[in-house]
N, C-alpha and C positions, 0 to 999 in steps of 0.2 A: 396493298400496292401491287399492279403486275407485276414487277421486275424481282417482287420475294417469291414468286408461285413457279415449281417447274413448267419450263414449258415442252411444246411439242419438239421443238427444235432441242432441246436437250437429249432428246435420246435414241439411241441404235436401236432401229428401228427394223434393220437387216435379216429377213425371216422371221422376223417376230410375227407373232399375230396381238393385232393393233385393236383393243374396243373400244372404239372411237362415240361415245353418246353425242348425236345431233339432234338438231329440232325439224323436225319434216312434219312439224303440226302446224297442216297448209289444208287450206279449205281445198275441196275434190267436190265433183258435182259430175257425174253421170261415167264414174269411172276414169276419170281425168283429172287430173290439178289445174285448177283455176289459177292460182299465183304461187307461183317458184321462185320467190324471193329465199325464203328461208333456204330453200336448196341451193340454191347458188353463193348464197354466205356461206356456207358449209364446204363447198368446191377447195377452196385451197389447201385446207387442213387433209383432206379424203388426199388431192394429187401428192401432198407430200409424204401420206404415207405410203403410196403405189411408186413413188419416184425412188423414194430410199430402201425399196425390194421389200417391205410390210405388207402383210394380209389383212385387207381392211376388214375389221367385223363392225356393223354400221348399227347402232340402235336408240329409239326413238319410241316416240308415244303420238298418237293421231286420238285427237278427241277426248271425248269420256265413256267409254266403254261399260264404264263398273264394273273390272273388274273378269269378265267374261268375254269369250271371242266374238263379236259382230261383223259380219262383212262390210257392211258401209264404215267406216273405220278401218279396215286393211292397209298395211303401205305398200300396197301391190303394185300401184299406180304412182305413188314415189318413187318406188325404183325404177320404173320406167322411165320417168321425167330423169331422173338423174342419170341413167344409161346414156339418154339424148346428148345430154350437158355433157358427159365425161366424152362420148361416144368409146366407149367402150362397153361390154358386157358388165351386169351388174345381177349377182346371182340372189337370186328370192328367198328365204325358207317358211316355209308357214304358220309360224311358231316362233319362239324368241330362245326357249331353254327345253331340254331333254334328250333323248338319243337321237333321233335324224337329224337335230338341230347340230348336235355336235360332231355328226360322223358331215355332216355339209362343210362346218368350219374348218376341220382337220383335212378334208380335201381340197382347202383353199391351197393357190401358187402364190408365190409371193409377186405382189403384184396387184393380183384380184381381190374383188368387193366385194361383200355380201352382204345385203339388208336384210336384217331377221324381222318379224310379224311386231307388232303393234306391243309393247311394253307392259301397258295398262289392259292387255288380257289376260292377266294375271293379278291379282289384289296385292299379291306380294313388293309389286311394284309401289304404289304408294305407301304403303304402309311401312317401307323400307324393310322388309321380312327377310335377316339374318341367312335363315337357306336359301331362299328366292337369290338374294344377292350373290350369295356365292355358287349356284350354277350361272348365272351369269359372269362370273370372275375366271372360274374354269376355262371359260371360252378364249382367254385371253393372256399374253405374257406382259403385254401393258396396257394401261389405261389413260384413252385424255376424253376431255369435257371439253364440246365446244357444241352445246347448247346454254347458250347466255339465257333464252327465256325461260329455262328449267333451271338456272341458277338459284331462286330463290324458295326451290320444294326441297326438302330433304328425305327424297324417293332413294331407290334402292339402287338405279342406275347413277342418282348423281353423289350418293353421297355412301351407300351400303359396296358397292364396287370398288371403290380407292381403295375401302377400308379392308376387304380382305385379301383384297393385292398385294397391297403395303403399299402403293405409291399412286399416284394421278400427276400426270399434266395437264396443262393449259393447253388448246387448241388456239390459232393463229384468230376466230374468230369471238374466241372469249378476250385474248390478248389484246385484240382491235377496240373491241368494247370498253374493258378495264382501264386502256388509256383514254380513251375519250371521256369517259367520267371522271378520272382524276384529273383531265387537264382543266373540266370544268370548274370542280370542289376542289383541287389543292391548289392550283396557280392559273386562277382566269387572268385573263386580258382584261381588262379594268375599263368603265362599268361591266360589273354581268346582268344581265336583266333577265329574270327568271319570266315565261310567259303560263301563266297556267288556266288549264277549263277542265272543261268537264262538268259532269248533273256532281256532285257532291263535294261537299267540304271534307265530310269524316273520309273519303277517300284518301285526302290529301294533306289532312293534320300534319301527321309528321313532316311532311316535305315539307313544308308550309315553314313550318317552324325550326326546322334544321336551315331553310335559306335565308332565313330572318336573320341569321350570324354569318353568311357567307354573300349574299347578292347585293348590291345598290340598289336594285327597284325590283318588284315584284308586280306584273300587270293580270288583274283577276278579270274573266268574263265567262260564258257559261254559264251554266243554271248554279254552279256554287256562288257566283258574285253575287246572286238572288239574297242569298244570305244576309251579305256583308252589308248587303243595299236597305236590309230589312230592319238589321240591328242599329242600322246608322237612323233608321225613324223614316225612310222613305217608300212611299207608296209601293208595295207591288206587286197588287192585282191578282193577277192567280198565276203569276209565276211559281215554279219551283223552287222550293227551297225547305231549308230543314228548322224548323221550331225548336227544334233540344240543342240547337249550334249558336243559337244566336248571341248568347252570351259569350262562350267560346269565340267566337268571329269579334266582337268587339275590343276581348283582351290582344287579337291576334294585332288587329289595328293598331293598340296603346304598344305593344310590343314591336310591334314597326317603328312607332314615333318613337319611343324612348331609345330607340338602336339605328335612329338614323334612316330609315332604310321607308323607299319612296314604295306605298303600295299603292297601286292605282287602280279603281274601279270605276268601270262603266259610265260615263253621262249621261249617252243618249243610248237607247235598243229599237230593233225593231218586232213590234207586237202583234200579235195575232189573238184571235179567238181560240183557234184548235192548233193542231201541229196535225197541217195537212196541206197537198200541193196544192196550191191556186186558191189557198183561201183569201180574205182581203186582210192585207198588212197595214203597218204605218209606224213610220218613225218617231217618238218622243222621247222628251227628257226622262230622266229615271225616277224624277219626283210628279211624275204626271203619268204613272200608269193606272186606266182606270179599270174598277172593279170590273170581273168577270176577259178581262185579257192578260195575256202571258207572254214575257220576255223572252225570244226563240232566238234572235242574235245582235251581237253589240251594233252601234248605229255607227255614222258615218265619223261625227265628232269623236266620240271613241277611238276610232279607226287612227286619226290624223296625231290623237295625244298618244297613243302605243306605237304609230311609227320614228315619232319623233325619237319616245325613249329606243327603239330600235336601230336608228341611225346613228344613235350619240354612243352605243353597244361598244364592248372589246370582245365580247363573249352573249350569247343568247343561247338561253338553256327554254326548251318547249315541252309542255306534255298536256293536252286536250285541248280537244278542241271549243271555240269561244261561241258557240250555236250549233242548231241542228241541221249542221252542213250537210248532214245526207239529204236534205230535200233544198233544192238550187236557188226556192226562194228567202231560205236563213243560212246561205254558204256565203253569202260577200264577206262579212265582216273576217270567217276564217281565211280566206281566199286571199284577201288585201294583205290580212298577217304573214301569211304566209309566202306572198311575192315581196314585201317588206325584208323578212330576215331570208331570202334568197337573194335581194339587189346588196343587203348589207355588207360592208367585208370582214366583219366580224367573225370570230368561229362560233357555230350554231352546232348544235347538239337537239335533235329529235328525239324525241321515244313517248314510246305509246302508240297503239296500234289506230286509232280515232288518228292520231295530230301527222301519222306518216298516212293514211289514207287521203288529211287532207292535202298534204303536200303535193300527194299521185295527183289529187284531182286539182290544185294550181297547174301543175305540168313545172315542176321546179327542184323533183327532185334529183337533179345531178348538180344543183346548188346551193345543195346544204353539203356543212362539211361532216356530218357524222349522224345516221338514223339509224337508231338502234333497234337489234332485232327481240329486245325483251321490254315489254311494256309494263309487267309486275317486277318483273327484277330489277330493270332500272328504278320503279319507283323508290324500291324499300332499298337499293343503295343511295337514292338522292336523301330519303330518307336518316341517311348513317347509321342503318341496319348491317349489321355483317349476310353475307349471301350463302346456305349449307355448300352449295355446290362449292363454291369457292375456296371455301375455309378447310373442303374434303380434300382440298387438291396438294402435294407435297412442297415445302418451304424448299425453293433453292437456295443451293448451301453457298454462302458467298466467298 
């Protein structure tokens, strides 16, 4: 629960020097960041430690590096995007741990920022490696965590740092996070209607069946409904879908009926031959797809039976998208969803990086009331997974 976990705001923070782990793992393209979302969720937690006279020490991970330093992978160009944002100075170092790294930190004013180099240029990093961790602790008199999408690795920043500290807090933007998922999972607004996509079911097992005891309806589309559509004895064609699930998918069904709980799949899609722009489409029932075509996204019928369960919502929880919305002629069915639970007054919960891209492309995301900036972390807490990062962080004392 957040309200056990220290937070940022508990602590004197006054000339401390502050190692604040963010997520500034944002796509960059020609030496520039393309989307500063993740940077700008991160802003408040950074001004609060510059506002209460803290030396921010700022660290993060861009990419997969293995391991080894790569230039295209730098967060050279993060700190720059974030200089913008703060407008202030935002000091660089080329490296994360060692001596210039530390004689940089120790010349911070209290006040000042500094982004050190890429995390995962080091293997230490992953592997949560005991020394690695502790020249990164060195750097700092306290520690908080407000990368929510690195919640769910137990790497050396989120979880090997607390631990040789002796304490962590919560960041303002884990805190934001943590409430919004418990308001989901401990006390929704009645119905909650879970929406879920995506190409896989093994993806989403556990979630699946952790909301099978918490949601009223469960609406499946995506190339997993492919599944559900398959075990249930219906045509379909050369859609995607998984052979070793289908049994599994069918129990998941009995286990919805036996608990109540309304799962709804697909009636109609719209089919193609390839998954390519401007091929020729067509919309049919799910029991009339014929050989050698593939379900790319749910049909209109579909469409009208999910917004209905969307209107009738207290609560709508989202995670993938219901087609392959990146090409504009299988984005309706996403698109419809997603202007649905933005007209709803329901509170809506996003996560996943696929179902907030499709939001961006509805043009609705300032009506949702909560998207989340971790898309594996949220999963394996909908999941009712415990999160390392989380669990590293210190019990406040009540």
């Amino acid at each position: 629960m957040p309200g056990e976990k220290l937070s940022i705001r508990d602590l004197d923070l006054d000339g401390k020097w502050v190692f604040v782990r963010v997520d500034f793992n944002v796509p960059v393209s020609e030496g520039g960041v393309v989307d500063d979302t993740r940077i700008r969720a991160a802003l408040p937690s950074i001004q609060m430690v510059c506002e209460r006279g803290g030396r921010a020490v700022l660290a993060s991970h861009l990419g997969r590096p293995k391991g080894k330093p790569a230039p295209e992978y730098s967060l050279r160009p993060a700190a720059e995007r974030l200089a913008s944002l703060l407008g202030r100075d935002v000091d660089f170092v080329e490296d994360c741990v060692g001596r210039e790294v530390e004689k940089t930190v120790k010349s911070l004013l209290p006040g000042e920022v500094l982004l050190l180099e890429n995390l995962r240029f080091h293997d230490g990093e992953t592997k949560n490696d005991p020394r690695f961790a502790a020249m990164l602790a060195a750097l700092a008199d306290e520690y908080v965590n407000d990368a929510f999408g690195t919640a769910h690795r137990a790497h050396a920043s989120t979880v090997g740092v607390p631990e040789a500290l002796g304490r962590g807090a919560a960041g303002l933007l884990i805190e934001k996070e943590l409430q919004a998922l418990e308001r989901v999972l401990r006390n929704p607004s009645r119905p909650l209607a879970a929406i879920l996509g995506g190409a896989k079911v093994s993806d989403k097992i556990e979630v699946i069946e952790n909301l099978l005891s918490l949601a009223d309806s469960i609406l499946l589309g995506g190339g997993m409904a492919f599944t559900f559509l398959k075990a249930e004895g219906k045509a379909t064609g050369s859609s995607m879908l998984e052979e070793d699930r289908l049994e599994l998918a069918s129990e998941l069904v009995r286990k919805a009926q036996d608990r109540g709980v309304g799962l709804l799949l697909p009636s109609d899609v719209r089919i193609a031959r390839e998954i390519k722009a401007g091929t020729e489409s067509m919309v049919v029932p799910v029991d009339a797809i014929p050989e050698g075509w593939m379900g790319l996204d749910i049909g209109p019928r579909t469409v009208e039976a999910f917004q209905r369960e969307i209107s009738a919502a207290g609560t709508i929880l989202w995670n993938g998208p219901l087609g392959v919305f990146e090409l504009d002629d299988f984005a309706d069915g996403t698109i419809e969803i997603a202007l649905a639970v933005a007209a709803s007054s329901a509170y809506s919960l996003i996560g996943g990086g696929d179902s907030v891209s499709a939001v961006k492309k509805a043009g609705v995301t300032n009506q949702i009331s909560h998207i989340s900036t971790g898309g594996g972390a949220s999963l394996e807490f909908l999941a009712g997974k415990k999160l390392p990062g989380i669990e590293a962080l210190t019990e406040r004392m009540q």
